[in-house]
PDBQT receptor file of N, H, CA, C and O in Angstrom, charges set to zero:
ATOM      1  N   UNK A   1      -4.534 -28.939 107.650  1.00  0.00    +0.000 N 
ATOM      2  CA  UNK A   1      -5.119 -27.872 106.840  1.00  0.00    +0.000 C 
ATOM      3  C   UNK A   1      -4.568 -27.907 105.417  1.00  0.00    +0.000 C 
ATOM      4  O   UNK A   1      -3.446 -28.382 105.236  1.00  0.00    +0.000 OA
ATOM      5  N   UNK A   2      -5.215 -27.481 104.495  1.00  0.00    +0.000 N 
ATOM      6  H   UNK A   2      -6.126 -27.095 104.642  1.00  0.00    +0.000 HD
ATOM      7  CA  UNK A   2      -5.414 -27.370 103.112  1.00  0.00    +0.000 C 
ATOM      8  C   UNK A   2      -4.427 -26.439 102.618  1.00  0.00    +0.000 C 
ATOM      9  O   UNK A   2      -4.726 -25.252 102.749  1.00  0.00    +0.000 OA
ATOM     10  N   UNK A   3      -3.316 -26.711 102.079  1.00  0.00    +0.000 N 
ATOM     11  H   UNK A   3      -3.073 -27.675 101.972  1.00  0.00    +0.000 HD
ATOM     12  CA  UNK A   3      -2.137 -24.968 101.727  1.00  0.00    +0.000 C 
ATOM     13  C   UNK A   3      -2.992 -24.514 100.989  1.00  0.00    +0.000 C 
ATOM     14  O   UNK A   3      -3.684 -25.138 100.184  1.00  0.00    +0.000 OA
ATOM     15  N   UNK A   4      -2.993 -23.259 101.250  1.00  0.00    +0.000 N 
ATOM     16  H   UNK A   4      -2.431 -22.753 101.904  1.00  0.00    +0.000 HD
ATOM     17  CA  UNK A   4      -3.740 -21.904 100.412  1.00  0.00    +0.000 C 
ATOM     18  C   UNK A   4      -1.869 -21.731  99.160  1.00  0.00    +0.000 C 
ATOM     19  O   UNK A   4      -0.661 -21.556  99.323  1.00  0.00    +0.000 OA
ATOM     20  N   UNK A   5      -3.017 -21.970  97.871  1.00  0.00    +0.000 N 
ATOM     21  H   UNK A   5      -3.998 -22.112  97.738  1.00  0.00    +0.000 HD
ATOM     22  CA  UNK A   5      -1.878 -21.557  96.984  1.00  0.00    +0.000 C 
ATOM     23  C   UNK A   5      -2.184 -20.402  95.791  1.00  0.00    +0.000 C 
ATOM     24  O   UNK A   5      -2.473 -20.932  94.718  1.00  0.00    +0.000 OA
ATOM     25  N   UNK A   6      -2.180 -19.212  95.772  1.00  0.00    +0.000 N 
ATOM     26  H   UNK A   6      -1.946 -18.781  96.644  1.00  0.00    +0.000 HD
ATOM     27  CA  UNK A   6      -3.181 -18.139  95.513  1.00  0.00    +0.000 C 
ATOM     28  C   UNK A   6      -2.712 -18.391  93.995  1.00  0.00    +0.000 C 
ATOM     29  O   UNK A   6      -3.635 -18.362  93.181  1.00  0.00    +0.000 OA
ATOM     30  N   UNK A   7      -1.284 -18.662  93.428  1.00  0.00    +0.000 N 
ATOM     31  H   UNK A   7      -0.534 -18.686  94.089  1.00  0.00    +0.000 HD
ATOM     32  CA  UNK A   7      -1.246 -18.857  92.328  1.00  0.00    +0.000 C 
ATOM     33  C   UNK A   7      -2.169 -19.451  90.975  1.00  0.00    +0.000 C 
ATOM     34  O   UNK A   7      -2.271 -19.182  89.778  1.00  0.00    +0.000 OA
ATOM     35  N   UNK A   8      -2.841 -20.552  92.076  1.00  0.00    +0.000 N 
ATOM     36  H   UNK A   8      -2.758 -20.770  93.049  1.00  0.00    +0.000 HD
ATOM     37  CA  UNK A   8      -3.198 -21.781  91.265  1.00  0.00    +0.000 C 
ATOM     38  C   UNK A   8      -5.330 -21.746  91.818  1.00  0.00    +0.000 C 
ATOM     39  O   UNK A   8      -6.334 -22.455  91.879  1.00  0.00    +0.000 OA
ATOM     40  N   UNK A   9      -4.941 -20.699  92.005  1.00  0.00    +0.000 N 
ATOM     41  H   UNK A   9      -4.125 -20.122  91.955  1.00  0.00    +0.000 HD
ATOM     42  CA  UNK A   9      -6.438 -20.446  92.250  1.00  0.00    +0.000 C 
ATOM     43  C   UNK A   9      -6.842 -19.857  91.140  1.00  0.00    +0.000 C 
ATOM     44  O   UNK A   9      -6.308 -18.854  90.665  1.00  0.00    +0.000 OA
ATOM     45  N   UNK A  10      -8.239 -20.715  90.454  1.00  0.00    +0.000 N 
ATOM     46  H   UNK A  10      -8.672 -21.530  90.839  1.00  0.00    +0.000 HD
ATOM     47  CA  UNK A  10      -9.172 -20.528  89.205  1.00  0.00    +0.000 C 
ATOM     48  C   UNK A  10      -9.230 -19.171  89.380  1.00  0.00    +0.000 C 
ATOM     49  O   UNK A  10      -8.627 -18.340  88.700  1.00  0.00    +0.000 OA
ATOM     50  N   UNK A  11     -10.200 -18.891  90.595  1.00  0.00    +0.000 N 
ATOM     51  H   UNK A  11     -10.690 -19.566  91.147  1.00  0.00    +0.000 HD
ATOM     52  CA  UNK A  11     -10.998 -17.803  90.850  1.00  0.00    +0.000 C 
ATOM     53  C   UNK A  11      -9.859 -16.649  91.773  1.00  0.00    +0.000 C 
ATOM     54  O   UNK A  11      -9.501 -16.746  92.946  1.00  0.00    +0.000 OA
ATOM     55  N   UNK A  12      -9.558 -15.782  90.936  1.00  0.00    +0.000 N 
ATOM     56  H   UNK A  12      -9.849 -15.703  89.983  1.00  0.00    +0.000 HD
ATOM     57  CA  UNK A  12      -8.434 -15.061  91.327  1.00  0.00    +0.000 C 
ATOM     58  C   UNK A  12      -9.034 -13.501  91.403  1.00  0.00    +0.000 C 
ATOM     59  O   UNK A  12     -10.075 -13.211  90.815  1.00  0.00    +0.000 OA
ATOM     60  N   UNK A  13      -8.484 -12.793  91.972  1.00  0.00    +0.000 N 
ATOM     61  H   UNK A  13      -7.638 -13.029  92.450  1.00  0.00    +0.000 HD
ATOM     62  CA  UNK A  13      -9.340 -11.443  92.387  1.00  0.00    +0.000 C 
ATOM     63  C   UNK A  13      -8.504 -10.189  91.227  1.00  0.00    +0.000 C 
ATOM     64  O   UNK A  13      -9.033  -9.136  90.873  1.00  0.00    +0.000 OA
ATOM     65  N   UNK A  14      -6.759 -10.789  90.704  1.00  0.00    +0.000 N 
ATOM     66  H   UNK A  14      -6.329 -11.645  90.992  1.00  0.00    +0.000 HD
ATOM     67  CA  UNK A  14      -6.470 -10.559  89.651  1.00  0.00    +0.000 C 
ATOM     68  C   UNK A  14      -7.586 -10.747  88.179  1.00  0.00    +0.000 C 
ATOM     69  O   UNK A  14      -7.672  -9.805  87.391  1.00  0.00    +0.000 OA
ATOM     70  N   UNK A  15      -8.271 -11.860  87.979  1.00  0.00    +0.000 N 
ATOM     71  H   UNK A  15      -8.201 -12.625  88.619  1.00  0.00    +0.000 HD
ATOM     72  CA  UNK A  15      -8.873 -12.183  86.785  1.00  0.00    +0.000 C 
ATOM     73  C   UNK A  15     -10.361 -11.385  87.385  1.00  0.00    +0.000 C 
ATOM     74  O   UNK A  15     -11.224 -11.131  86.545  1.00  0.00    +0.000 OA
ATOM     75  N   UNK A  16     -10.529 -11.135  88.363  1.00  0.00    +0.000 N 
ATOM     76  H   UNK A  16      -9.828 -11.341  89.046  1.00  0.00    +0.000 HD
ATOM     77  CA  UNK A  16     -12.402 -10.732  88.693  1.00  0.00    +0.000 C 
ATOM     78  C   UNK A  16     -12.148  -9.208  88.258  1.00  0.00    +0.000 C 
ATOM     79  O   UNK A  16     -13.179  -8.658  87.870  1.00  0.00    +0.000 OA
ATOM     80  N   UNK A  17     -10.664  -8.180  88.234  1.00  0.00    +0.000 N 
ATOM     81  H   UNK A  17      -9.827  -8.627  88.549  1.00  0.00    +0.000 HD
ATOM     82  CA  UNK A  17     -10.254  -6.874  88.328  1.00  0.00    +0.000 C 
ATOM     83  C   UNK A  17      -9.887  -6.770  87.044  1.00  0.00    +0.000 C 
ATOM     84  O   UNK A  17      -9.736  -5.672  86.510  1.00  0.00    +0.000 OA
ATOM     85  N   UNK A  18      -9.666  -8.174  86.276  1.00  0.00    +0.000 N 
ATOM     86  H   UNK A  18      -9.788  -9.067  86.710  1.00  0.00    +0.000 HD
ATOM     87  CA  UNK A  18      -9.307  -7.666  84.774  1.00  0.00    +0.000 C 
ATOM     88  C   UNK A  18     -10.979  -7.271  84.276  1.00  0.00    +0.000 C 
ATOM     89  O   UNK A  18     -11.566  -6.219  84.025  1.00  0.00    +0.000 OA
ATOM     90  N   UNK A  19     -11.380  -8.818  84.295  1.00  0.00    +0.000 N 
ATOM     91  H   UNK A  19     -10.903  -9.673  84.499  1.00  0.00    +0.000 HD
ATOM     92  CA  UNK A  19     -13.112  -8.595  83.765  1.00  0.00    +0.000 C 
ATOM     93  C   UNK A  19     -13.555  -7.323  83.699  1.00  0.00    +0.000 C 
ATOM     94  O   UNK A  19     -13.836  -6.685  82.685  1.00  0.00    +0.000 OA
ATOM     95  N   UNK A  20     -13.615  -6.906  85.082  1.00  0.00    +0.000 N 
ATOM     96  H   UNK A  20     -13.387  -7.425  85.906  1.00  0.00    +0.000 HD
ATOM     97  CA  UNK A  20     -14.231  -5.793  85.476  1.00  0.00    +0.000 C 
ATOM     98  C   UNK A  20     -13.626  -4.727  84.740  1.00  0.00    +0.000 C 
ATOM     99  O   UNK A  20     -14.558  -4.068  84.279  1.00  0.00    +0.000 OA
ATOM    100  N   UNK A  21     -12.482  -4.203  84.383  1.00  0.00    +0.000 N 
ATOM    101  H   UNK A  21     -11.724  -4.738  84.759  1.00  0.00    +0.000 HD
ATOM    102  CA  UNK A  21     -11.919  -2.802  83.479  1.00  0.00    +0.000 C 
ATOM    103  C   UNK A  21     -12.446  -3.489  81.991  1.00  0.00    +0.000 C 
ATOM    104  O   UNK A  21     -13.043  -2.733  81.225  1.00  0.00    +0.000 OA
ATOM    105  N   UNK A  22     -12.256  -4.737  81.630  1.00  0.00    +0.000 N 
ATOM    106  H   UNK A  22     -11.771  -5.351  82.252  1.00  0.00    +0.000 HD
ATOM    107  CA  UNK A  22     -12.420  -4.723  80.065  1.00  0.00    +0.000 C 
ATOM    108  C   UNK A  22     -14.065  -4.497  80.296  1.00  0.00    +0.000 C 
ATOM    109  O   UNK A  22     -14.522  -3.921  79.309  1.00  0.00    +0.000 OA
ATOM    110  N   UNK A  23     -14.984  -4.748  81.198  1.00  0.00    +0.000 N 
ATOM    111  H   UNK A  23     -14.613  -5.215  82.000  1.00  0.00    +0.000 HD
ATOM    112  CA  UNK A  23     -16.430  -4.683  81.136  1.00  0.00    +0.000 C 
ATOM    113  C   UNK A  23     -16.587  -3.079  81.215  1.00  0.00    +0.000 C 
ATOM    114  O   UNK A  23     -17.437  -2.441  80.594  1.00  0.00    +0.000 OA
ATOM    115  N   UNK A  24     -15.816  -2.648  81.909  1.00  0.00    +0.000 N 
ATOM    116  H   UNK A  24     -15.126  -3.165  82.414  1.00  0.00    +0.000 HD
ATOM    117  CA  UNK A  24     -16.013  -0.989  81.573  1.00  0.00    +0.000 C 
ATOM    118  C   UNK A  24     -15.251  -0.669  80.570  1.00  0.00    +0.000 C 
ATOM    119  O   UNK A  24     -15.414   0.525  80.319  1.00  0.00    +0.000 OA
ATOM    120  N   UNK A  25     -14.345  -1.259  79.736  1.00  0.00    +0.000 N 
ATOM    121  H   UNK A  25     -14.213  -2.229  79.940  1.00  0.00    +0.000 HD
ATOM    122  CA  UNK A  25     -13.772  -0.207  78.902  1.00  0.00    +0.000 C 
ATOM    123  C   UNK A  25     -14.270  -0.456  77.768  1.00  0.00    +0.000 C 
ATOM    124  O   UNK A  25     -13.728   0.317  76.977  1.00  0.00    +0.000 OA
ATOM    125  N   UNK A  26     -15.228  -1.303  77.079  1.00  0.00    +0.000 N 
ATOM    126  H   UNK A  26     -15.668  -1.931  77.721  1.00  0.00    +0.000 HD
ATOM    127  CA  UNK A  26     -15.562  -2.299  76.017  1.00  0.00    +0.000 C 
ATOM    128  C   UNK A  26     -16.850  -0.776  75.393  1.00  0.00    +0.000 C 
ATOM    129  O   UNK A  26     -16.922  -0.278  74.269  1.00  0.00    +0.000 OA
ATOM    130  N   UNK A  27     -17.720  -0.418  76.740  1.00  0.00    +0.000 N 
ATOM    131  H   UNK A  27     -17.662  -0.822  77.652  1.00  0.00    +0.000 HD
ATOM    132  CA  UNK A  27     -18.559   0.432  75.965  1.00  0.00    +0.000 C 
ATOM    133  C   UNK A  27     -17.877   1.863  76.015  1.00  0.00    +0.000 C 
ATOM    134  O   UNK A  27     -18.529   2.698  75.387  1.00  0.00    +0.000 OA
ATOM    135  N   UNK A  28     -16.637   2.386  76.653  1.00  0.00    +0.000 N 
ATOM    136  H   UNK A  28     -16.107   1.708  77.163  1.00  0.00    +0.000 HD
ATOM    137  CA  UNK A  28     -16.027   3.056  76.456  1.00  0.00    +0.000 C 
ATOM    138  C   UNK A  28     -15.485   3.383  74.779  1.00  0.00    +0.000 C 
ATOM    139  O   UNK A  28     -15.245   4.564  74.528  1.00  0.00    +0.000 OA
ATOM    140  N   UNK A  29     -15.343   2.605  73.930  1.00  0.00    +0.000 N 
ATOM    141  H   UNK A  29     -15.538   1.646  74.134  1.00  0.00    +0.000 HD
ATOM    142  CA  UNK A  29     -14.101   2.123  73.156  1.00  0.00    +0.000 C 
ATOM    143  C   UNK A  29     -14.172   3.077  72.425  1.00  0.00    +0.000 C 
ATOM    144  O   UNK A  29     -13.310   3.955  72.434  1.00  0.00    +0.000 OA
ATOM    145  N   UNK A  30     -15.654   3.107  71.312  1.00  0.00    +0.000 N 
ATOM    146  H   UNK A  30     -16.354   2.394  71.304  1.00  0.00    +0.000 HD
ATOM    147  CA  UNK A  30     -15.739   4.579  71.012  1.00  0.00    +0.000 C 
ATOM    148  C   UNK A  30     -15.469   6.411  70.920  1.00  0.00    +0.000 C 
ATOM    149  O   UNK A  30     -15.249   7.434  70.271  1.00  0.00    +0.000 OA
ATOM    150  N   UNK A  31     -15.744   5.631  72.340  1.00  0.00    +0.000 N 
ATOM    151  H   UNK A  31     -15.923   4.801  72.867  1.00  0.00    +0.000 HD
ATOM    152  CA  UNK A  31     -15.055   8.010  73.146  1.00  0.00    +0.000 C 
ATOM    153  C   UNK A  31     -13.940   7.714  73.168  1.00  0.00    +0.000 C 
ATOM    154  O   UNK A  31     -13.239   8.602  72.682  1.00  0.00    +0.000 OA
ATOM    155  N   UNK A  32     -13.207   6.560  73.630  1.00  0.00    +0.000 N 
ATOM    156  H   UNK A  32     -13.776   5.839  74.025  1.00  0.00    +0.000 HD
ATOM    157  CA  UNK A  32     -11.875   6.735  73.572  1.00  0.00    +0.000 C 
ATOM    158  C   UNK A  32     -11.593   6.825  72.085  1.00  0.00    +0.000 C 
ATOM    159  O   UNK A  32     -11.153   7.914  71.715  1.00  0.00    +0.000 OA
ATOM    160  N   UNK A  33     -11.765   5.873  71.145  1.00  0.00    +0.000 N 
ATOM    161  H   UNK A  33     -12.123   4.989  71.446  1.00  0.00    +0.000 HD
ATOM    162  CA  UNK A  33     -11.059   6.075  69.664  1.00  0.00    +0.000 C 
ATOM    163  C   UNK A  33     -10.950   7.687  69.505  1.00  0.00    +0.000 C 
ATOM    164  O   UNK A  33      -9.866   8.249  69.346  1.00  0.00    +0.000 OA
ATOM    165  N   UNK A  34     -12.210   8.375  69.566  1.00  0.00    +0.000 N 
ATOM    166  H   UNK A  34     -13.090   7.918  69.695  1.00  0.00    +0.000 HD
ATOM    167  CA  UNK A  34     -12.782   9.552  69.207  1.00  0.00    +0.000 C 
ATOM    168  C   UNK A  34     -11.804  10.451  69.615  1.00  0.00    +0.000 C 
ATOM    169  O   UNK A  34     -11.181  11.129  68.797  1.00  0.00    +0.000 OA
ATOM    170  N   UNK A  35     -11.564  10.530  71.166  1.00  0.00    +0.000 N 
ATOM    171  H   UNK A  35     -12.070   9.979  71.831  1.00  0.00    +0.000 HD
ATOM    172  CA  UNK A  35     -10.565  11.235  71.669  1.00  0.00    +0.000 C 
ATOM    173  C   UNK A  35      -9.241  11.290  71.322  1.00  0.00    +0.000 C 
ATOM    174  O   UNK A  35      -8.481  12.258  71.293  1.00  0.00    +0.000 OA
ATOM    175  N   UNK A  36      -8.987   9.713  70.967  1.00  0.00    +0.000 N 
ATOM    176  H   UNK A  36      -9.604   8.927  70.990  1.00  0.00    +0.000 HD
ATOM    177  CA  UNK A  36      -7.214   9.534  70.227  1.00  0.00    +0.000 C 
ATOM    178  C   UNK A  36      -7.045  10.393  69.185  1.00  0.00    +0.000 C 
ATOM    179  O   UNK A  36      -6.264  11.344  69.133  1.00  0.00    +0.000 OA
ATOM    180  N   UNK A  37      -8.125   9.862  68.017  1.00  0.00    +0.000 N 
ATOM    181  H   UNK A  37      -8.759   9.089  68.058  1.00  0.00    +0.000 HD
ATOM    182  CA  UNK A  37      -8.150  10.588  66.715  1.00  0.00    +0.000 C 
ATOM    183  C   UNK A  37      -8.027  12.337  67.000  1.00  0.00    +0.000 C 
ATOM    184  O   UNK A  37      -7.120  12.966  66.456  1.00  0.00    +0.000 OA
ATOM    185  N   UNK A  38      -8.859  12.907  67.746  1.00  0.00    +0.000 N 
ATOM    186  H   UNK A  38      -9.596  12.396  68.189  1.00  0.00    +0.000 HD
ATOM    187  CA  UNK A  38      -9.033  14.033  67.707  1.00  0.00    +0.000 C 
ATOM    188  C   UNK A  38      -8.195  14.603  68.282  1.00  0.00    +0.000 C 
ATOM    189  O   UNK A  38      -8.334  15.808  68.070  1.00  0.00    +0.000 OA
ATOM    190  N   UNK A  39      -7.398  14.407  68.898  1.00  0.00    +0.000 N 
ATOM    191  H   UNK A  39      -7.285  13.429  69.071  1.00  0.00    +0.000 HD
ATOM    192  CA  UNK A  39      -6.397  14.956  70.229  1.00  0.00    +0.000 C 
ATOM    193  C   UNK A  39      -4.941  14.662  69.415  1.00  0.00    +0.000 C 
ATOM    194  O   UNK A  39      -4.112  15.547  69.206  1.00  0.00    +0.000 OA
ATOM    195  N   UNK A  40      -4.771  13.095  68.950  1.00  0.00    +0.000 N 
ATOM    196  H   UNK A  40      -5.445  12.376  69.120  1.00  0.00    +0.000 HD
ATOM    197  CA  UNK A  40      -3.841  13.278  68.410  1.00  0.00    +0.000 C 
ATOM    198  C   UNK A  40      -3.285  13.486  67.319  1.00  0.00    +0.000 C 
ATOM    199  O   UNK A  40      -2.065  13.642  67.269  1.00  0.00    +0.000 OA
TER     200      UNK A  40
């Protein structure tokens, strides 16, 4: 059998969970600035 080496794996479920927050936070960016400015 093949060693499973999760390090050295392309396709990592770390890099699929980053994508995914910067893909939601990208059209966020706005309300957030808005909120910094205004709040702080």
């Amino acid at each position: 059998m093949q060693d499973q080496s999760f390090e050295k794996d392309p396709f990592s479920w770390t890099y699929l969970l980053v994508a995914l927050v910067v893909l939601l936070a990208l059209p966020l960016l706005p309300a957030i600035a808005g909120w910094l400015t205004f709040y702080l």
